[in-house]
Phi, psi and omega in degrees: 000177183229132218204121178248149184251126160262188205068352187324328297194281172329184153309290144340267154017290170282320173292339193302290197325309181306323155333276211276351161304321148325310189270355163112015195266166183277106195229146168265088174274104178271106158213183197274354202189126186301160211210172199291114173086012196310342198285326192303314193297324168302309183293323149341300210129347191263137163313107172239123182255132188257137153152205202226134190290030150277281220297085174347297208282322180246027151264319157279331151308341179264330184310299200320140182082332202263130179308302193216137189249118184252101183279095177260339193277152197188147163280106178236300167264023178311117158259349197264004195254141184288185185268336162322317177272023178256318143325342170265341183255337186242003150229340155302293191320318170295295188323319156325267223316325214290325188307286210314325188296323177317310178317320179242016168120341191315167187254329209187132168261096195258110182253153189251122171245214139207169170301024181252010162284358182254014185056244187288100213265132161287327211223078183280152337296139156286140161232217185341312174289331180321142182301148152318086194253014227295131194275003182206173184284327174325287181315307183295320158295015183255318187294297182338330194255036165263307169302325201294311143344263190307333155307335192276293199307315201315323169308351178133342185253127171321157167180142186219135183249133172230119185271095173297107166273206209271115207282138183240173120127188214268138187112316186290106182260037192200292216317282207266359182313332222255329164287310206304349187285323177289328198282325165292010176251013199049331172253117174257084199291137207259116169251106155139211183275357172074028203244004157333151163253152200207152192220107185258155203217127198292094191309303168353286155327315192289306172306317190305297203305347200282321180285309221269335187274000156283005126348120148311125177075356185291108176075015209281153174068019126261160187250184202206088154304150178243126143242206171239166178304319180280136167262167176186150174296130175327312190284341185284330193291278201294333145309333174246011167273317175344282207328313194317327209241016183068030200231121155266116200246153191277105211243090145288166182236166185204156209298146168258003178280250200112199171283326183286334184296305190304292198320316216291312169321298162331280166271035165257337170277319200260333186313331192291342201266335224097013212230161194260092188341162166273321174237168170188175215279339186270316162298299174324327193291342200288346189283332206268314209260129160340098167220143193182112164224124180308127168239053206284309188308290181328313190276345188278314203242327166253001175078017155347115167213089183294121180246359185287130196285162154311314177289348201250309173329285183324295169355267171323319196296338215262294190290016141275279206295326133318323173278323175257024178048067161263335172236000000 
């Protein structure tokens, strides 16, 4: 088939496109920007168009032809953008690919939303169901372009959602780099009891599911946590990236109010300039807020199955980032 990925450029993204080219398919990689290595994506076989799914004209120029739309793309760790450009892009922008793909024919809609639409999990694990909590305008515009998403399925486009926890592993050069980074310094400093839970997600896993709902009829009109089997507390997490990288590393701990008065400070002081705080209220939230989710739906209904253990993921992430002088 012939399959356009937006986001392609990225870390997902790019593994997903490596997936299916693997697999014999025709691809289209859409992103605002060249991404790490990107010339690799070129060397691949894939078609890489650099602009933004706002832009009508290049947006219907990547739709031709194409079978199946693996939507990834998003405004996500922008700090220097008013929050309008996270609406414009993660719901205008879905809205685009959705109008256009209609336009030409697509067979099947893949939207990557993720779980932080569901903020603060009180009563872990969550699953589908769980209320709608979103803690920031990211999340809240991930969550927005989801009806939007399910108005296009009723109308008639196969269409599927997928809620992503937290994409790790090798080829990521930012999501979990900034643990492996502190933790190679022996020391990690904790802010609050560390017994927060975090649900981490291998990407390979993540491409299986991205690939298994291209199937006909697979999940069409649902949504779909993605995860790893395991959930964990941050300090056990930051203690088995150590084990990962060989550093028995040291978690003192410190009050987390704070850090959150700082995050909050921060970017209200660097947003006017443009500059990309050092903290801000989406990190900080990572010492506070819960995410631990049942992915039961998934393995039941899409044949989900993650098998890369926690320990063995870190593992591969340390020796990529070692291998890739990051370390």
């Amino acid at each position: 088939m012939k399959v356009l990925v937006t986001g392609g450029t990225g870390f997902t993204g790019k593994a997903l496109v490596r997936r299916l080219l693997d697999l014999g398919h025709e691809v289209v990689a859409l992103d605002y920007q060249e991404g790490l290595k990107t010339d690799e994506l070129r060397q691949w076989g894939a078609t890489v168009v650099i602009g933004s799914v706002t832009d009508r004209d290049i947006v219907r120029q990547c739709v031709q032809g194409v079978d199946v739309v693996q939507h990834l793309a998003a405004a996500f760790r922008e700090l220097d953008v008013p929050d309008s450009h996270y609406r414009d892009v993660n719901v205008g922008g879905t809205r685009i690919v959705l109008e256009e793909s209609v336009q030409a024919g697509v067979k099947r809609f893949i939207y990557c939303s993720t779980c932080g639409v569901h903020g603060n999990v009180e009563h872990p694990p969550a699953d589908e169901n769980a209320p709608i909590h979103a803690a920031d305008y990211y999340q809240q515009t991930k969550y927005d372009a989801e009806p939007v998403v399910l108005d296009f399925y009723r109308q008639g486009l196969p269409a599927v959602i997928i809620r992503p926890t937290a994409i790790y592993g090798p080829g990521d050069p930012e999501r979990f780099y900034m643990i492996f980074k502190r933790v190679s310094k022996g020391v990690f400093p904790m802010f609050g009891d560390g017994k927060t839970l975090y649900h981490p997600l291998y990407i390979d896993h993540l491409v299986d599911a991205f690939v298994l709902v291209m199937e006909p009829g697979k999940g069409d009109g649902q949504a779909y946590l993605i995860g790893d089997e395991e959930y964990v507390g941050i300090e056990d997490l930051v203690r088995r990236t150590g084990r990962a990288m060989g550093i028995d590393v040291k978690v003192p701990h410190f009050p987390v109010l704070p850090l959150v008065i700082a995050g909050h400070i921060c970017e209200r002081v660097c947003k006017p300039f443009k500059i990309k705080p050092p903290i801000f209220p989406r990190r900080v939230d990572w010492y506070r807020q819960n995410r631990a989710f049942d992915i039961s739906k998934a393995k039941r209904e899409l044949g989900y199955n993650p098998t890369v253990s926690l320990d063995e993921g870190l593992r591969r992430t340390a020796a990529w980032y070692k291998a890739e002088g990051y370390l």
